[in-house]
C-alpha positions in Angstrom: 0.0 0.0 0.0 1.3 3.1 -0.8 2.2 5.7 2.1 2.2 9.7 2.3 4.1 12.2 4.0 2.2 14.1 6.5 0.2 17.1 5.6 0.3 20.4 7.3 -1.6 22.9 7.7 -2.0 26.5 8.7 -3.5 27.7 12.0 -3.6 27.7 15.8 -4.9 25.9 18.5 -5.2 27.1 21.9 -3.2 24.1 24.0 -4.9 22.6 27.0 -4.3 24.3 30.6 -2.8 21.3 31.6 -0.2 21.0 29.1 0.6 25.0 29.4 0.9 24.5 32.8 3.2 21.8 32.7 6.8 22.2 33.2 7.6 18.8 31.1 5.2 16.3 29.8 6.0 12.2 29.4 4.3 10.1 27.3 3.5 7.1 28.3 4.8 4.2 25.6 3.2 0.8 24.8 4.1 -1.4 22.3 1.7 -3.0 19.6 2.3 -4.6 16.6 0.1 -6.4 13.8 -0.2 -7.6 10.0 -0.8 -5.9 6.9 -0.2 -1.6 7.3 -0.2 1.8 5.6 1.9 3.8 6.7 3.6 7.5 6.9 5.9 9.1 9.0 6.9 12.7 10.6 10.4 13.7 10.9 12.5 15.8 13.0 9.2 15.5 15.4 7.4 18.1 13.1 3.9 19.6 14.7 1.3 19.8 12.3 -1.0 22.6 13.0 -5.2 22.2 11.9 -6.9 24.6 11.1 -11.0 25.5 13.1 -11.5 26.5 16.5 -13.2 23.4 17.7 -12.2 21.4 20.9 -10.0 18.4 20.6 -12.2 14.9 21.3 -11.4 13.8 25.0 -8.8 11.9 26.4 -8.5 9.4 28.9 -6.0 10.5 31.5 -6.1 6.7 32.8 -6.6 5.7 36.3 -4.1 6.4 39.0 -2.5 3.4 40.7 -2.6 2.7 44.1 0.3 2.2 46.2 2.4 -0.9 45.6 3.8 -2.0 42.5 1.4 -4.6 40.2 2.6 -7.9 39.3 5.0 -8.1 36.0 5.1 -4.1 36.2 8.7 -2.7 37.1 9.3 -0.8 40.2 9.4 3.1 39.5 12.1 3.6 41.3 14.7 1.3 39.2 14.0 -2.0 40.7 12.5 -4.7 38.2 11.5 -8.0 38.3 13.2 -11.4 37.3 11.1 -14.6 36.9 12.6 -17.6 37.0 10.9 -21.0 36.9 11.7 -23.6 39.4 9.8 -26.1 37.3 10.0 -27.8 33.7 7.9 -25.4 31.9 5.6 -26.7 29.2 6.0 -26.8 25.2 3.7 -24.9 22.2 0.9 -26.6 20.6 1.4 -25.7 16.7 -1.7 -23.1 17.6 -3.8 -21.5 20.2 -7.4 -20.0 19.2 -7.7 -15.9 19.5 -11.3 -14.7 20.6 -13.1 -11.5 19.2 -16.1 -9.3 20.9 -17.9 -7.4 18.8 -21.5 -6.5 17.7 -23.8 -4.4 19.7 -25.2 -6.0 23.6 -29.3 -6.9 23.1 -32.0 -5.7 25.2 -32.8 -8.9 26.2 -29.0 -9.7 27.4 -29.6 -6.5 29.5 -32.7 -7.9 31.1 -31.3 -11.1 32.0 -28.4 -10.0 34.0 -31.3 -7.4 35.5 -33.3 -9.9 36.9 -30.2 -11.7 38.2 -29.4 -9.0 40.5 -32.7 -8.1 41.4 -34.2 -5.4 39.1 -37.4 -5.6 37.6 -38.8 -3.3 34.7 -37.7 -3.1 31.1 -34.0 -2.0 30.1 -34.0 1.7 28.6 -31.4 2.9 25.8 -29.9 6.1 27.1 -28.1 6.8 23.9 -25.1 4.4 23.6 -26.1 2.9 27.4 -28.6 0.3 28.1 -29.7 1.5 31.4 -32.1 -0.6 34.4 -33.5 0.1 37.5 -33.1 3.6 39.5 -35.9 5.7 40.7 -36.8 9.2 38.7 -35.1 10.7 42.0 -31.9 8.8 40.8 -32.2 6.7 43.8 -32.1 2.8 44.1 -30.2 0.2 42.4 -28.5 1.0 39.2 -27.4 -1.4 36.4 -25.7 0.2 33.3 -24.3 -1.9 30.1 -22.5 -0.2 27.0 -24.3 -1.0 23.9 -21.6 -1.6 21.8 -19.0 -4.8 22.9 -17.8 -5.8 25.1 -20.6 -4.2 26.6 -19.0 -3.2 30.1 -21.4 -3.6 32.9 -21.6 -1.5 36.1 -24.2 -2.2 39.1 -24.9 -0.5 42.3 -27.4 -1.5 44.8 -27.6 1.8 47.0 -27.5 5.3 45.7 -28.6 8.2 47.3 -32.0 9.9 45.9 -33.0 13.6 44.9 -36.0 15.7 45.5 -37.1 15.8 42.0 -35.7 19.0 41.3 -31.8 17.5 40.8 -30.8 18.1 44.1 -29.0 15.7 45.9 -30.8 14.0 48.6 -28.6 14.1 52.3 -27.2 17.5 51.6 -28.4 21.1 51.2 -27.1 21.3 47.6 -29.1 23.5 45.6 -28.8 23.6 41.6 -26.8 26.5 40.8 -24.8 27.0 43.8 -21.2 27.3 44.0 -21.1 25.5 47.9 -23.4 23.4 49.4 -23.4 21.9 53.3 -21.7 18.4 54.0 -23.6 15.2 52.8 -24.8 13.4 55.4 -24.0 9.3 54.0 -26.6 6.3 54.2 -25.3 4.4 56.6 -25.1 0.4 56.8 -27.6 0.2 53.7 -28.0 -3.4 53.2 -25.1 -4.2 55.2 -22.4 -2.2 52.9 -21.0 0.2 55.7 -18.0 -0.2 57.7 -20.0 -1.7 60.6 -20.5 -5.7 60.6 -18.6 -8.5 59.5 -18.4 -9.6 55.7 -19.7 -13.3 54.6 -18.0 -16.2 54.5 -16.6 -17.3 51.3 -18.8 -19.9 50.8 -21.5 -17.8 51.2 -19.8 -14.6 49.1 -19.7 -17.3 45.6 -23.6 -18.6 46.4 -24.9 -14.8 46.6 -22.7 -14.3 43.2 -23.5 -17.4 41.0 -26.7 -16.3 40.0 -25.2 -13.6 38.3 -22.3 -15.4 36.7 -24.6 -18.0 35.4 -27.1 -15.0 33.7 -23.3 -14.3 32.1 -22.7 -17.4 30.9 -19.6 -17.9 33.5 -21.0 -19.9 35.4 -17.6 -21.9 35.5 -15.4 -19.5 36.0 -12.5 -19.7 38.4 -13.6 -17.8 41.6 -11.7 -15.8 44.4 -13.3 -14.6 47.3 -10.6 -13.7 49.4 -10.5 -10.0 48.9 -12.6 -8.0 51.5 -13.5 -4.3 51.8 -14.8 -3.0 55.2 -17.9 -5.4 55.4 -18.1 -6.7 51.8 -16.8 -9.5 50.1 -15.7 -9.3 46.7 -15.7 -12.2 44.5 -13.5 -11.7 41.3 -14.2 -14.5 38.4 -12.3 -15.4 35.3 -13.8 -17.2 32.7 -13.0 -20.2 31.1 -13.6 -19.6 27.1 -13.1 -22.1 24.9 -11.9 -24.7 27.5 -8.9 -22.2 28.3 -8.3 -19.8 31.4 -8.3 -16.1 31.4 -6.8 -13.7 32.9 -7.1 -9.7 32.8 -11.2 -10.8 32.2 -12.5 -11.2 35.4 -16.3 -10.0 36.6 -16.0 -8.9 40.0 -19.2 -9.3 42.4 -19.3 -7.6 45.9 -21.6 -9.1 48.5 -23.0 -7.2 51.9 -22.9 -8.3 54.9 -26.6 -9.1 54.9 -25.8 -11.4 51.9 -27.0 -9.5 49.0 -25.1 -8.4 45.8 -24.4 -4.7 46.8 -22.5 -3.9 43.5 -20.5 -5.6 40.7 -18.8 -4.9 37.1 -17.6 -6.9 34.0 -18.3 -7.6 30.2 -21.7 -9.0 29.3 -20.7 -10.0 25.6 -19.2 -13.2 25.1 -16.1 -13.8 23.2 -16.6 -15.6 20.0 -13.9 -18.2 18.9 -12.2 -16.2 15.7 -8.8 -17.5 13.4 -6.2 -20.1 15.4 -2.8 -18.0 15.8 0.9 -20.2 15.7 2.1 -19.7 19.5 5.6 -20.1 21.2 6.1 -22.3 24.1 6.1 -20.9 27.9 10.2 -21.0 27.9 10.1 -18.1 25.2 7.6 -16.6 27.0 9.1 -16.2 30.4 12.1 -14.6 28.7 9.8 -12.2 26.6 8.3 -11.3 30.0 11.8 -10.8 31.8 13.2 -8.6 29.0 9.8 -6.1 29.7 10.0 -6.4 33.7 13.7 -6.7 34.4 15.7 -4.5 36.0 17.9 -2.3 34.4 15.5 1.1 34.4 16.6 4.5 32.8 19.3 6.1 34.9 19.3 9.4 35.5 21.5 10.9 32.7 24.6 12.0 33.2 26.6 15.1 32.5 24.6 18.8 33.6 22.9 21.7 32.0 24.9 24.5 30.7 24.2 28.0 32.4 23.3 30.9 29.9 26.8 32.1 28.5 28.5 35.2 29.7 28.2 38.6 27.7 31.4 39.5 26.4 32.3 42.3 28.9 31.7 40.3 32.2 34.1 38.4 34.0 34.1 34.8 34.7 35.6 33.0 37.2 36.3 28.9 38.9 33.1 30.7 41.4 30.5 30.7 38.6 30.7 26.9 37.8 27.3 25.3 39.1 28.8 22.2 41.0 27.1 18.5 39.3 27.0 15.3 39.6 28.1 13.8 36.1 27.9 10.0 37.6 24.0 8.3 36.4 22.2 7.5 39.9 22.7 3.5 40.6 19.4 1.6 40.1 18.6 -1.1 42.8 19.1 -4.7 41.6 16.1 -6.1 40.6 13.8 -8.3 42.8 13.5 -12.4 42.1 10.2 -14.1 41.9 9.7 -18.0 41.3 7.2 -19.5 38.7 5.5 -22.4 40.0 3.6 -23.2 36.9 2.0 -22.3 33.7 -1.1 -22.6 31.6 -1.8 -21.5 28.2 -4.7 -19.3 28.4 -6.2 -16.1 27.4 -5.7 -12.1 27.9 -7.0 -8.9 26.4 -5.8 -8.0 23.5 -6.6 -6.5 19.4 -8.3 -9.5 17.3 -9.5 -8.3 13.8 -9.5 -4.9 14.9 -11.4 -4.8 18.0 -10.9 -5.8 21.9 -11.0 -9.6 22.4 -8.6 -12.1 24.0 -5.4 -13.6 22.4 -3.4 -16.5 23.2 -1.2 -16.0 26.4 0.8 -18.0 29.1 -0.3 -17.2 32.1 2.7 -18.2 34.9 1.5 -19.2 38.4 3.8 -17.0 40.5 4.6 -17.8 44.1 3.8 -15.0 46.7 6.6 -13.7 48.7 6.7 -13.2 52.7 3.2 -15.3 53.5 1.6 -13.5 50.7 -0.5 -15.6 48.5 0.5 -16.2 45.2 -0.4 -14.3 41.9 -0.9 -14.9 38.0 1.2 -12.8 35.7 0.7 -13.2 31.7 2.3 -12.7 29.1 1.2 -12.9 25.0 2.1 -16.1 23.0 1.7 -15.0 20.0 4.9 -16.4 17.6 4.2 -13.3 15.6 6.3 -10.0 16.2 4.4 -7.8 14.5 5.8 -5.2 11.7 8.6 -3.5 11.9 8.7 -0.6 14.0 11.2 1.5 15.9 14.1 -0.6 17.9 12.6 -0.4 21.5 9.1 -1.0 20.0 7.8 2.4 21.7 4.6 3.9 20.5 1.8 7.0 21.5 -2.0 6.8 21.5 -3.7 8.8 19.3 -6.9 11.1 20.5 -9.2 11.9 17.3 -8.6 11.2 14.0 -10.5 13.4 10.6 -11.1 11.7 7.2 -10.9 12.8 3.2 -12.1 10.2 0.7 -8.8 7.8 1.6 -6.9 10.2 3.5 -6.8 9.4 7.1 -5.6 11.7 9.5 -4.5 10.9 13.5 -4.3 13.4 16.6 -1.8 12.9 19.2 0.4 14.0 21.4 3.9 14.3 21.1 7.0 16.3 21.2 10.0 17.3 19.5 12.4 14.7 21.0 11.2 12.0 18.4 10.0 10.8 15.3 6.4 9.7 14.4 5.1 7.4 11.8 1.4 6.5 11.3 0.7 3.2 10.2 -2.7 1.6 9.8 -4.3 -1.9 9.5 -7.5 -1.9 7.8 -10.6 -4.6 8.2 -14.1 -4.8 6.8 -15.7 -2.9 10.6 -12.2 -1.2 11.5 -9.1 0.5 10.9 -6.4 0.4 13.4 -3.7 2.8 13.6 -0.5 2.8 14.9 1.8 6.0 16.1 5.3 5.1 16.3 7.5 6.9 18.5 11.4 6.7 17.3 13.8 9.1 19.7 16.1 11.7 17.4 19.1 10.7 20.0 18.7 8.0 21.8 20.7 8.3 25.0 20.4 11.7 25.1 18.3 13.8 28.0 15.5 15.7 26.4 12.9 18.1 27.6 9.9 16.6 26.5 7.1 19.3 26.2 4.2 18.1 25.4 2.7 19.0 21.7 -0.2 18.5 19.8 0.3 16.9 16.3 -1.2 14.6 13.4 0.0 12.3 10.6 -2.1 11.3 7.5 -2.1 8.1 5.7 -3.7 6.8 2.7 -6.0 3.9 2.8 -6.5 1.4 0.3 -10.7 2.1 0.2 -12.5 5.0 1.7 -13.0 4.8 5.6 -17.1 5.4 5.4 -18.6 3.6 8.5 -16.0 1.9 9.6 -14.5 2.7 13.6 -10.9 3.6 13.9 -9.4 1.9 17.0 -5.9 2.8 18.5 -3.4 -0.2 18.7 -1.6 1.1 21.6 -5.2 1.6 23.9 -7.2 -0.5 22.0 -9.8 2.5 22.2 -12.1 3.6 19.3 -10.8 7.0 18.4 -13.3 9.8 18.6 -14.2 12.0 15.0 -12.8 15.2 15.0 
């Protein structure tokens, strides 16, 4: 397919207050990778200004993490993790089945797992939400479901009502004031406050199998060990296709009274799509040491130059600003043993959209009396295409088309090189920013800036979503 240089164009855009108020902006990198592309590319880290006065589509800032440091992620402060396996790990079969999600979540999918938690009346389509239960006060259990797959679910048994009016109900908010009085909370409703004692376990996955089975996961691997205040939570991952998931779980959380005070998930099921060739768990394991090993980014060495003298002012051994040109040593990284591992499933792009590819998921043995955890890793024997060395890319934001020109938003800045490459399918396209540093090695300030790429398709986009291979979001229209 043949690619394009990126067009420019003339204009301004006023810059978000949080970039401008930003001293130095990091993007976060992800790596992604897929078949057949288009692609262009942006050098010297070019911005490409568009011309209108419209507001940019939103854009997830992500969730913040809580303290500690996720399983397989590297330690922010330079210490990563080595996996090492004190157990024969187990060979490839020639191929491993990927699942897809797509399509749009049915009314009467909606109404099933409404009954299972205990709502009665029709589901309503709120625009792209299928909504059911809660009072016209806003009060009373609350069950919404995304229309379009995987159709995420969220429930919640206890909400706080209005007076009609949209004012909240426990506080002397009024519409249209600035400040309001303190809330006062519902206390203990249904046995979710933080007096009582939470349910068994036993008694946590009863309450919760009605509502895996209206999900179809009824088999699914439960864990009920995780309690907040006076509820239970019990997380589930699916079996699909005869194989394990991880990173798919539905989670269910159960009052003290017994009752389902609140859960969330995906309510489409995967369907079985193309077999993919996988490698065996050895290769694996070293794919997911090279990610989460130590090693880090030391601090770079060598210092800032101050602002050069004028001519006529005298210098001296006094005006040197004292440095340290030695990188900061990283700690060593931390060693954790692999008991075991499955083949299995995790999130991940199939045909365009979200669904779950072919993983090893390694049975990891906790540390100090702490219970043991699952860390995946794709299996996958394909690489992907060709991209920069360390495999970095950026997400885009919005994206405009022009017959077969397609055009990507995103941020970037002028300490790298962008290419935009897409993979097109009969629903999607899914595009691809590549981010290649101009000097690797080298410190650079790297202020955030707005930019865009084009590249030509092969047919017209028309109806067809674009996703972003780095999120696996749907790109909003600009």
């Amino acid at each position: 397919m043949t690619s394009e240089e990126p067009g420019t164009t003339s204009g301004t855009r006023r810059r978000p207050a949080w970039v401008v108020g930003s001293i130095a902006a990091a993007v976060l990198l992800v790596g992604g990778g897929t078949a057949y592309w288009a692609s262009a590319a942006q050098g010297d880290g070019g911005t490409a200004r568009r011309t209108g006065d419209s507001a940019s589509a939103p854009r997830d800032a992500g969730d913040p993490s809580g303290p500690g440091i996720a399983p397989g992620e590297p330690d922010p402060s330079g210490a990563g993790v080595v996996y090492r396996a004190d157990v024969k790990l187990p060979e490839a079969p020639a191929a491993a089945p990927a699942y897809s999600v797509s399509g749009e979540v049915a009314e009467a999918e909606v109404a099933r797992l409404a009954a299972a938690l205990g709502i009665s009346g029709t589901p309503r389509l709120e625009g792209d939400v299928w909504l059911a239960g809660e009072a016209a006060d806003g009060s009373g259990p609350r069950l919404t479901v995304a229309r379009t797959a995987p159709g995420t679910w969220n429930f919640n048994r206890f909400q706080a009502g209005g007076d009609g009016a949209g004012n909240g109900a426990g506080d002397d908010c009024v519409r249209g004031k600035d400040t309001c009085g303190p809330a006062t909370l519902p206390r203990d409703a249904g046995g979710t406050g933080g007096s009582g004692k939470p349910v068994s376990e036993e008694a946590a996955r009863a309450a919760a199998a009605p509502v895996l089975k209206a999900l179809g996961q009824d088999g699914a691997k439960l864990d009920a060990r995780l309690t907040q205040g006076a509820v239970r939570v019990v997380s589930a991952d699916p079996v699909v296709g005869g194989l394990p998931t991880q990173g798919w779980s539905t989670k269910v959380s159960v009052g003290a009274d017994g009752s389902v005070v609140g859960g969330n998930g995906e309510l489409k099921a995967p369907v079985r799509a193309a077999d993919q060739p996988v490698v065996g768990a050895v290769e694996a394991l070293a794919r997911l040491n090279a990610r989460s090993g130590g090693g880090g980014n030391p601090e770079p060495s060598g210092c800032a130059s101050a602002v050069p003298l004028a001519a006529d002012t005298p210098g001296g051994a006094t005006d040197t600003v004292p440095c340290n040109p030695e990188p900061r040593p990283m700690k060593p990284p931390r060693t954790e043993t692999v008991k075991g591992a499955v083949l299995g499933l995790a999130p991940g792009t199939v045909e365009g959209s979200r669904g779950l590819v072919p993983a090893w998921l390694f049975e990891v043995a906790g540390q100090g009396g702490a219970p043991g955890h699952t860390v995946s890793e794709p299996a996958s024997a394909q690489q992907g295409t060709p991209g920069p060395k360390d495999g970095r890319t950026v997400p885009g934001f919005s994206y405009k088309e022009e017959d077969r020109k397609l055009t990507v938003n995103f941020w970037g800045s002028a300490c790298s090189t962008y290419a935009l490459e897409a993979r097109e399918q009969p629903e999607s396209v899914m595009v691809k920013i590549t981010d290649t540093p101009n000097k690797p090695g080298q410190a650079c300030i790297m202020l955030a800036e707005e930019k865009s790429l084009s590249v030509t398709l092969k047919e017209p986009l028309g109806d067809r979503k674009v996703l972003d291979a780095t999120t696996g979001k749907q790109l909003a229209r600009q």
